[in-house]
C-alpha positions as CSV (number, residue, x, y, z in Angstrom):
1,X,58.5,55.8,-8.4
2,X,57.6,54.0,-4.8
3,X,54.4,55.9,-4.5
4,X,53.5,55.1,-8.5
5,X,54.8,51.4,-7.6
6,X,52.9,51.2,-4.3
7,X,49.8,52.4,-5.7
8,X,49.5,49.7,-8.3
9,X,50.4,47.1,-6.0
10,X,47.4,48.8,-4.1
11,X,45.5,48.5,-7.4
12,X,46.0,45.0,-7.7
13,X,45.6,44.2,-4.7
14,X,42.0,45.7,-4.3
15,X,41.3,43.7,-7.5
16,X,42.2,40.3,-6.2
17,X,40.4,41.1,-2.6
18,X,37.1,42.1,-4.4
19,X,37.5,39.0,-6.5
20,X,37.9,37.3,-3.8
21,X,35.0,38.7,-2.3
22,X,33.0,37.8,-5.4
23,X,34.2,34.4,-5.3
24,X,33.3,33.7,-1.9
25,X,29.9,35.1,-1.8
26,X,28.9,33.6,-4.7
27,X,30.8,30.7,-4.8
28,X,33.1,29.1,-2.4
29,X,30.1,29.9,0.8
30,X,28.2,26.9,-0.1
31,X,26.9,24.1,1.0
32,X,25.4,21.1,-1.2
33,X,21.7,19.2,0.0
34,X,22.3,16.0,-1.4
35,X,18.5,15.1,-2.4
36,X,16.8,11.6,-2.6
37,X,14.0,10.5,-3.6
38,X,11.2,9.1,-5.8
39,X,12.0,10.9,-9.1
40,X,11.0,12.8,-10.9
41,X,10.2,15.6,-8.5
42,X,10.1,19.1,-8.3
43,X,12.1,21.4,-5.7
44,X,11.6,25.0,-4.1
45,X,14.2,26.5,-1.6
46,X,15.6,29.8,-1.6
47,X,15.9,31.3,-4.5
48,X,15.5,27.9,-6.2
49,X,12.5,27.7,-7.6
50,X,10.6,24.5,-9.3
51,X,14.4,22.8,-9.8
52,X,13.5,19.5,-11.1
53,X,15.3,16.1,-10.0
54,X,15.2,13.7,-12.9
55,X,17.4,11.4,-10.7
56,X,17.9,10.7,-7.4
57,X,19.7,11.6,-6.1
58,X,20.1,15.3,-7.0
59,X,22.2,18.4,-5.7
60,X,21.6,21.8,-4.9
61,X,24.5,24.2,-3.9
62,X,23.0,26.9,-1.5
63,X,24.7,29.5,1.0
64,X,24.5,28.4,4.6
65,X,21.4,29.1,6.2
66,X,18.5,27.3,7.3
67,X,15.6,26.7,4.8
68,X,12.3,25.3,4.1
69,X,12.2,23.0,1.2
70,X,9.0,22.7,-0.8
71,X,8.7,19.3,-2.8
72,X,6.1,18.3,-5.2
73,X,5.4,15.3,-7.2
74,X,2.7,14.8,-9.3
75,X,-0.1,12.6,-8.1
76,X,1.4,13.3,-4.9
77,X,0.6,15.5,-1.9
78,X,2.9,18.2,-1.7
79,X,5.7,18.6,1.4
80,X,7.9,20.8,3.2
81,X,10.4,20.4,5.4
82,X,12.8,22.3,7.5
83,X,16.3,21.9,5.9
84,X,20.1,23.1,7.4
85,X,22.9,24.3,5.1
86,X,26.5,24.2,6.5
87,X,29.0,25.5,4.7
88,X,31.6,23.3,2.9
89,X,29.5,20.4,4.0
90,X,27.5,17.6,2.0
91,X,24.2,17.6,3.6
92,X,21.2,14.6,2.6
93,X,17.8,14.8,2.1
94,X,15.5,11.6,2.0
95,X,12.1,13.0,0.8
96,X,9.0,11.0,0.8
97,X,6.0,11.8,-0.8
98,X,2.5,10.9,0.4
99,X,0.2,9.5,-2.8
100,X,-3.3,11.1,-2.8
101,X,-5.9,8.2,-2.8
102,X,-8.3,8.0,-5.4
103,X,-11.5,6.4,-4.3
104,X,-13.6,4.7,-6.8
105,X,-16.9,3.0,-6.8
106,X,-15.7,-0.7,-7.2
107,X,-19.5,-1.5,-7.7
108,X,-21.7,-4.0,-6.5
109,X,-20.3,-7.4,-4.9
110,X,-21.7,-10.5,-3.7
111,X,-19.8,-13.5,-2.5
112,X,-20.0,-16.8,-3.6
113,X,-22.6,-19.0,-1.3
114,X,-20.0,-21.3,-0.1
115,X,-17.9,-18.2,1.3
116,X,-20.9,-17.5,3.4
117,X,-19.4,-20.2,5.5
118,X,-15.7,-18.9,5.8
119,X,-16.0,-17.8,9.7
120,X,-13.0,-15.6,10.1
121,X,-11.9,-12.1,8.6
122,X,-12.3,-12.5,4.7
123,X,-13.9,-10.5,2.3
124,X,-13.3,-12.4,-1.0
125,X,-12.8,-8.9,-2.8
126,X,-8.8,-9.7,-2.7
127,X,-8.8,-13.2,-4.5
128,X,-5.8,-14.7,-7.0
129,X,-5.9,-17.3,-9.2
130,X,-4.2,-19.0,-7.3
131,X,-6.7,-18.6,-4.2
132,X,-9.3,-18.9,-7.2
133,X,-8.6,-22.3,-7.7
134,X,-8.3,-23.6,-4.5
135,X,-12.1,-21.8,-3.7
136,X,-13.1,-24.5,-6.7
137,X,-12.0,-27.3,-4.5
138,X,-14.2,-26.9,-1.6
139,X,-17.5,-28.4,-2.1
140,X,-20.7,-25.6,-1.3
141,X,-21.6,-28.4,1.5
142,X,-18.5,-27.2,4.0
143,X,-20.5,-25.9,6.5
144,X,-17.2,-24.3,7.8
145,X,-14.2,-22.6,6.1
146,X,-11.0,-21.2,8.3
147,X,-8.5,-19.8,6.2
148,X,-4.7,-19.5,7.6
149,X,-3.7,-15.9,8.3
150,X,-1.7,-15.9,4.6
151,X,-5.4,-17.2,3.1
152,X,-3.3,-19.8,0.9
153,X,-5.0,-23.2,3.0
154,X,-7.9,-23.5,5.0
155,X,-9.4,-26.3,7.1
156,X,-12.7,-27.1,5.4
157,X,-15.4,-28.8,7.4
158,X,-17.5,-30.9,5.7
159,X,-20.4,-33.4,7.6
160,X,-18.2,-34.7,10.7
161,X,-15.4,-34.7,8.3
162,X,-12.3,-32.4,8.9
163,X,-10.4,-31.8,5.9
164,X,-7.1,-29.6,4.4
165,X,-7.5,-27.1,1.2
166,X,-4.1,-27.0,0.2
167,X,-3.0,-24.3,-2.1
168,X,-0.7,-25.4,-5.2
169,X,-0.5,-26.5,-8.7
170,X,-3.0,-27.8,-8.7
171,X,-4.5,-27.2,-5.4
172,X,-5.6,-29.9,-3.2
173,X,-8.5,-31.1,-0.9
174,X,-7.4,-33.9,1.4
175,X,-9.3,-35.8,4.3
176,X,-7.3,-35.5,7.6
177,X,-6.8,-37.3,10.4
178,X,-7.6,-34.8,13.1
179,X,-10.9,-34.9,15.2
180,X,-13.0,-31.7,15.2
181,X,-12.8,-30.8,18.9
182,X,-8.5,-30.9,18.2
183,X,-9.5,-27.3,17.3
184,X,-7.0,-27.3,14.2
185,X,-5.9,-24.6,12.4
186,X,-3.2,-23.5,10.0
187,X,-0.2,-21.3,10.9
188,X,1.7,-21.0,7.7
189,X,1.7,-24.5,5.8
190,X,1.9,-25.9,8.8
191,X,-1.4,-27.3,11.6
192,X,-1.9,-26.2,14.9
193,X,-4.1,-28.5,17.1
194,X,-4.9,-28.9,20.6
195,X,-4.9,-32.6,22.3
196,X,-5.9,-34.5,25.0
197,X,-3.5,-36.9,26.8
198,X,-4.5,-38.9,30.1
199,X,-2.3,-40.1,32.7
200,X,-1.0,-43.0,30.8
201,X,-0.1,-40.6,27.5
202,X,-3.2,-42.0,25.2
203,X,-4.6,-39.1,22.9
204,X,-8.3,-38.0,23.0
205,X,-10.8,-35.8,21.8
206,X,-12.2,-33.5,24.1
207,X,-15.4,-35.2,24.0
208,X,-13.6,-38.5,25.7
209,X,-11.9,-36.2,28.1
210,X,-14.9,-34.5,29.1
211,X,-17.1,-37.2,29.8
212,X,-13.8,-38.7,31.6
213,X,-12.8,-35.5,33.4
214,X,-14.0,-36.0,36.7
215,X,-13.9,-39.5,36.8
216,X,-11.8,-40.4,40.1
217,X,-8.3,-40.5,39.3
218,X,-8.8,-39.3,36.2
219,X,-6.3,-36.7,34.7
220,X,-5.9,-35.1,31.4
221,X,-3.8,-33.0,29.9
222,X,-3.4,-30.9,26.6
223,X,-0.9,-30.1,24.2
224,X,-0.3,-27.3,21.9
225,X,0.9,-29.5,18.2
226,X,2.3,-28.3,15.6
227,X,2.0,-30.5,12.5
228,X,3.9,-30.3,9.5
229,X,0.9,-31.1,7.1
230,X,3.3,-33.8,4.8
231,X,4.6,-35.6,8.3
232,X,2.7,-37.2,10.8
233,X,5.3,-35.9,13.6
234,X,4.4,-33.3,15.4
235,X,6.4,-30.5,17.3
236,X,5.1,-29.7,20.8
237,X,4.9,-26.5,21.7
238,X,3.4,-25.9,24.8
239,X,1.1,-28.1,27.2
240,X,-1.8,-27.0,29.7
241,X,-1.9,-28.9,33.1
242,X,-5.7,-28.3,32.9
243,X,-8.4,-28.9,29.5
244,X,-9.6,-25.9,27.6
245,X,-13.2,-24.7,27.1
246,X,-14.3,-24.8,23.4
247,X,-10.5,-23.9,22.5
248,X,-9.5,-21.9,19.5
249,X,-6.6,-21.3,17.5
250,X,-5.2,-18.2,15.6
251,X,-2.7,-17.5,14.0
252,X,-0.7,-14.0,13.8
253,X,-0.4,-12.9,10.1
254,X,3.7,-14.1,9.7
255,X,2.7,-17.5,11.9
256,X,5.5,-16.6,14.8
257,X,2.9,-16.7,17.5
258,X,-0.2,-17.8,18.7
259,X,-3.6,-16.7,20.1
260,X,-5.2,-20.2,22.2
261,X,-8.5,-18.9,23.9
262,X,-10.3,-20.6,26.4
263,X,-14.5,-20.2,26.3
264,X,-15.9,-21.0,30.1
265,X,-19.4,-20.1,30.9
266,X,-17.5,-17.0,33.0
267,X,-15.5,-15.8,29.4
268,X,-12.8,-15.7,27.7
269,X,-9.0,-16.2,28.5
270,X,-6.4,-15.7,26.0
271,X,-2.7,-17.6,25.5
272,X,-0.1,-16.0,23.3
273,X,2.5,-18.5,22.5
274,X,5.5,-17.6,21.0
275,X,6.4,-20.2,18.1
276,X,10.2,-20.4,18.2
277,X,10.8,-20.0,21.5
278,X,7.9,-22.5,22.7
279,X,6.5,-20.2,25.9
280,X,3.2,-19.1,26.4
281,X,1.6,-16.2,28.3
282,X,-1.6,-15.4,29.6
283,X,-3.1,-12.1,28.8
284,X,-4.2,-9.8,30.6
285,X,-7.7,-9.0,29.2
286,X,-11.0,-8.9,30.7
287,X,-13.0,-11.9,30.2
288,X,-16.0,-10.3,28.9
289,X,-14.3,-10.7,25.5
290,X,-16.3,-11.8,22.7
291,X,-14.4,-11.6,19.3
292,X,-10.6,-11.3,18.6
293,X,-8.0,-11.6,15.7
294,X,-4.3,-10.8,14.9
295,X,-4.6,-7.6,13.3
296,X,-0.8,-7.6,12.6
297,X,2.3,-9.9,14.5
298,X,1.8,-7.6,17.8
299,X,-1.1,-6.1,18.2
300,X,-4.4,-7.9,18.8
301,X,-7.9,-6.4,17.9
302,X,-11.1,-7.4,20.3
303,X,-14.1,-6.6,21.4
304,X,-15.8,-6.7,24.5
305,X,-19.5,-6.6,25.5
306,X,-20.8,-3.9,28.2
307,X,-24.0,-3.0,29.2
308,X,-24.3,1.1,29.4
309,X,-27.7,2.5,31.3
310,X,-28.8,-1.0,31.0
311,X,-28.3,-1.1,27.2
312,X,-26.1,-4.2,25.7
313,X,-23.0,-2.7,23.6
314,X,-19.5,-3.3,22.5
315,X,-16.4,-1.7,22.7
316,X,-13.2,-2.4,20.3
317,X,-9.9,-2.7,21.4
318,X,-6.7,-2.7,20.1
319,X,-4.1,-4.6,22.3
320,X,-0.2,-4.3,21.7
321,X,1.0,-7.9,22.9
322,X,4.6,-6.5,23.8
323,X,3.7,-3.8,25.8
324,X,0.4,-5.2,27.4
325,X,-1.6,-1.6,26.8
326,X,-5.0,-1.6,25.2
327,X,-6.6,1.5,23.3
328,X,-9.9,1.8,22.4
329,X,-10.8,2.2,18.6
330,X,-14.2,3.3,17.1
331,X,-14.8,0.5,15.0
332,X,-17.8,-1.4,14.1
333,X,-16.6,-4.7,14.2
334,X,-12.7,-6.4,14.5
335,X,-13.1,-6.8,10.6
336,X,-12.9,-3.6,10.2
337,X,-9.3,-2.4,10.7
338,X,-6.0,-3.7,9.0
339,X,-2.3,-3.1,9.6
340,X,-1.3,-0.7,6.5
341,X,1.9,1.3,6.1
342,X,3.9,0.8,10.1
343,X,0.1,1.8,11.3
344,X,-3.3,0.9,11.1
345,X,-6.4,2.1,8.9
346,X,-10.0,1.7,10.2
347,X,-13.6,2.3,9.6
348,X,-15.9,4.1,11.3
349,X,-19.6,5.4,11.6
350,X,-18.7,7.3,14.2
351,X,-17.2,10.7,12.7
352,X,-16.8,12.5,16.0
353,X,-14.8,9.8,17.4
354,X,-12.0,10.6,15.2
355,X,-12.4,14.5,14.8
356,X,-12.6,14.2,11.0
357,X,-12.2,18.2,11.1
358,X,-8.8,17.7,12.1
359,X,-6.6,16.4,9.1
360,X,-3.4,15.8,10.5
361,X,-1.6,15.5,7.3
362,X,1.3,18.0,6.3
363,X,-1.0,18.3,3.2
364,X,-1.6,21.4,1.4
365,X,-4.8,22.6,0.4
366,X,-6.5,19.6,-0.7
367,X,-8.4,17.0,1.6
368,X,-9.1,13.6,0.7
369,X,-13.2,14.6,1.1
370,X,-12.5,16.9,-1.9
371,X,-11.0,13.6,-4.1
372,X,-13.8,11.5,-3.2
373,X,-16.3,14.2,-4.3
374,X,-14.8,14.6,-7.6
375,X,-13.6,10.9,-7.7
376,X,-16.9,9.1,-6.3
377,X,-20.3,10.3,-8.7
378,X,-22.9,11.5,-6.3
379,X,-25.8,8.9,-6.0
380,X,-29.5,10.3,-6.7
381,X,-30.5,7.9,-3.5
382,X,-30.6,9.6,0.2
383,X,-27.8,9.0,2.0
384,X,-28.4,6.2,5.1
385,X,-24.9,5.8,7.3
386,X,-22.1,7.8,7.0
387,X,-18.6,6.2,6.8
388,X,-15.1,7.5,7.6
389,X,-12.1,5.5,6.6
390,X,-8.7,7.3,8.5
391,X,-5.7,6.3,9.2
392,X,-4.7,5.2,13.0
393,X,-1.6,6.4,14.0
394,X,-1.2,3.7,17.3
395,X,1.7,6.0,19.1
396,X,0.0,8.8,19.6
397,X,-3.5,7.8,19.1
398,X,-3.8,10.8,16.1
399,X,-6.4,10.1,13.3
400,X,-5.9,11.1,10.0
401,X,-9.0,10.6,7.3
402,X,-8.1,8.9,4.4
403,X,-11.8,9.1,2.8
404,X,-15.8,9.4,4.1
405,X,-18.4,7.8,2.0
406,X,-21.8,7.9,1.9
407,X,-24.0,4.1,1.6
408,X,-27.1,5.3,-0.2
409,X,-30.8,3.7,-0.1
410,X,-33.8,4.2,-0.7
411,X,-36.6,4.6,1.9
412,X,-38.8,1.3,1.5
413,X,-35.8,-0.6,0.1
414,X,-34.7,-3.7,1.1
415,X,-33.3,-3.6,4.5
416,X,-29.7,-2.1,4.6
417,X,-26.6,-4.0,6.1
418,X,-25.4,-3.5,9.4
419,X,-21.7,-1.6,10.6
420,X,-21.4,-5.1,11.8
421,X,-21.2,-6.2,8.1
422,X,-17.8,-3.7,7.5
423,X,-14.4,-5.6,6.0
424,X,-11.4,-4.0,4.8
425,X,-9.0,-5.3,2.8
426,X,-5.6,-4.4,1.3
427,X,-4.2,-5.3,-1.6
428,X,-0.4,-4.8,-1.6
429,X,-0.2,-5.8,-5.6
430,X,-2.9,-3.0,-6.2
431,X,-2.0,-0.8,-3.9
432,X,-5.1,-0.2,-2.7
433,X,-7.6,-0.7,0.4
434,X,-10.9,-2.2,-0.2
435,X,-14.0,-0.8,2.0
436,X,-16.7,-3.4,1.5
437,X,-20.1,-2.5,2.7
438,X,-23.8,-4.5,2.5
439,X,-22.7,-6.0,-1.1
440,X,-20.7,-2.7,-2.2
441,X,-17.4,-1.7,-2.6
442,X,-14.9,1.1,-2.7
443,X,-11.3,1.0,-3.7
444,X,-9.2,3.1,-2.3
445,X,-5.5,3.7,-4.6
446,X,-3.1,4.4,-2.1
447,X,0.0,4.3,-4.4
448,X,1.0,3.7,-7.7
């Protein structure tokens, strides 16, 4: 009776363990990736295959082990990523997916003549209505048009005139007070100018000081204004003990600092003033400078003239104004690079300078040559210049192409433009980057 009694205990007992077994194989060793993301998207890991997240986020319940997850959206480029699954523990997953540009032939583009006379970075391919309107204000006799960094007002010059294109409803054109050689500029809605005071604290134009500057006992100073455009009181933010050559003033793209660069007949020097706190620096940049503009709030683009086996040349720059390090980029011209996703996208004729072979993308399969060629339709002209458009990656100095084109024209056409004639431009509401060439452009969809 024991041994029949022990024997079904034995029984049962075998049962329960094997269920237990069971159970914990199949489902109490688990671990859940908790998975977010732009849904829908589409999931491989393990024996999960194609498991598709309608929301975010999503679960998966896998044994513990360490995976690589394959994700794929559609329109996307597809990922992987190394994943770890603990057991008993709720693990997240933040997936991002990288879109696959489509470039298109924008087609031909000419800007208005009065734009001819807009003198800093602007390649009227990214224009509102807003921005539309306040274009119809300026008179086509402005021999000089300098937008803010935000492109929403500009200080128009017209004859001997100085005047203030306001952007609104309805936009504005007024007549100001300031005097050409105060070097004004916007920064925001607000003016930045630079002015002259003498010993005695009268204001005048550099013209007055400089027939007056070495006059005995003569002594000038200038200050750094910033002029709410609707008051006539001005906020100091800096002063030079000596007058500037042929200043100019830019402003960085969120107007918290300033670029003030003095022109002598030996070069260029460069400020950086810091708007809020009201300090200025000089940079540390060789004074064979000849162009510069805020790419983005800390990093400066320039470029500066050489002479190689006695021939004249350039070379482009990118300067990172908190860390004081310069890298050199294989640009054309300053207009030719923007600030785009945390890094920087730029164009290029020179193809070897950025190792186009090497696509640095955790892409699979597909290259962004192979959309252009079935997004772009081949032209029957010859090809002329070669363009790459890649992304910058400023940390570690990788390249990534985003896109090469091909600016075709016929032999005993009319002459073509120069690399010196590259813009880009982004448009954040389109989502794309425009690559404007010699009265042609490309867009390039980055996202949806």
């Amino acid at each position: 009776m024991d041994q029949r009694r022990f024997a079904v205990y034995f029984f049962f007992f075998t049962i329960f363990l094997c269920v237990g077994i069971i159970a914990w194989v199949f489902w109490l060793n688990k671990g859940v990736l908790i998975i977010s993301g732009p849904a829908p998207f589409e999931v491989s890991i393990g024996k999960e295959r194609g498991f598709v997240c309608e929301f975010s986020p999503c679960s998966l319940s896998l044994q513990p082990d360490e995976y690589v997850m394959a994700t794929r959206k559609s329109g996307y480029f597809d990922e992987s990523l190394p994943v770890r699954v603990r057991r008993f523990r709720e693990e997240p997953v933040t997936l991002s997916f990288r879109f696959i540009p489509q470039v298109q032939e924008v087609g031909a583009f000419e800007l208005p003549s009065k734009l001819s006379s807009i003198s800093n970075n602007f390649s009227g391919v990214v224009v509102d209505g807003e921005l539309t309107a306040l274009l119809g204000k300026i008179p086509a006799a402005a021999r000089r048009i300098e937008f803010g960094a935000d492109y929403r007002n500009a200080v128009v010059y017209i004859g001997r005139e100085v005047y203030l294109a306001l952007s609104g409803s309805p936009p504005t054109l007024e007549k100001s007070t300031f005097h050409e050689s105060f070097s004004p500029a916007f920064v925001g809605n607000r003016v930045a100018t630079l002015e002259f005071t003498d010993a005695q604290g009268g204001y005048k134009s550099s013209s007055q000081a400089d027939d007056n500057k070495f006059t005995a006992g003569a002594s000038f100073q200038q200050k750094l204004f910033l002029y709410p455009v609707a008051d006539a009181s001005p906020e100091v933010l800096t002063v030079f003990q000596r007058p500037l050559s042929s200043p100019r003033i830019i402003s960085s793209p969120s107007a918290t600092r300033l670029l003030v660069i003095d022109s002598s007949t030996t070069g260029k020097t460069l400020y950086l003033v810091d708007i809020a706190r009201k300090t200025k620096q000089k940079l540390s940049l060789p004074e064979a400078i000849t162009d510069v503009r805020f790419v983005e709030e800390s990093h400066i683009v320039y470029s500066q003239a050489e002479i190689v086996d006695g021939v004249a040349s350039e070379r482009f720059m990118i300067f990172n104004a908190d860390t004081q390090v310069s890298r050199e980029v294989p640009i054309a011209n300053i207009n030719s690079i923007i600030s785009f996703d945390g890094n920087f996208v730029i164009a290029t004729t020179d193809s070897s300078a950025i190792q186009l072979n090497q696509d640095q993308s955790r892409s699979s399969g597909i290259t962004f040559e192979e959309i252009l060629k079935t997004a772009t339709p081949l032209s029957e002209k010859k090809p002329e210049i070669n363009f790459a458009i890649a992304r910058l990656d400023i940390i570690t100095g990788a390249y990534e192409t985003l896109a090469t084109l091909a600016e075709a024209v016929d032999f005993g056409d009319e002459q073509i433009g120069s690399p010196s004639d590259i813009r880009l431009d982004f448009s954040a509401e389109k989502n794309t980057i425009y690559f404007v060439y010699d009265g042609n452009v490309y867009g390039i969809a980055v996202g949806q």
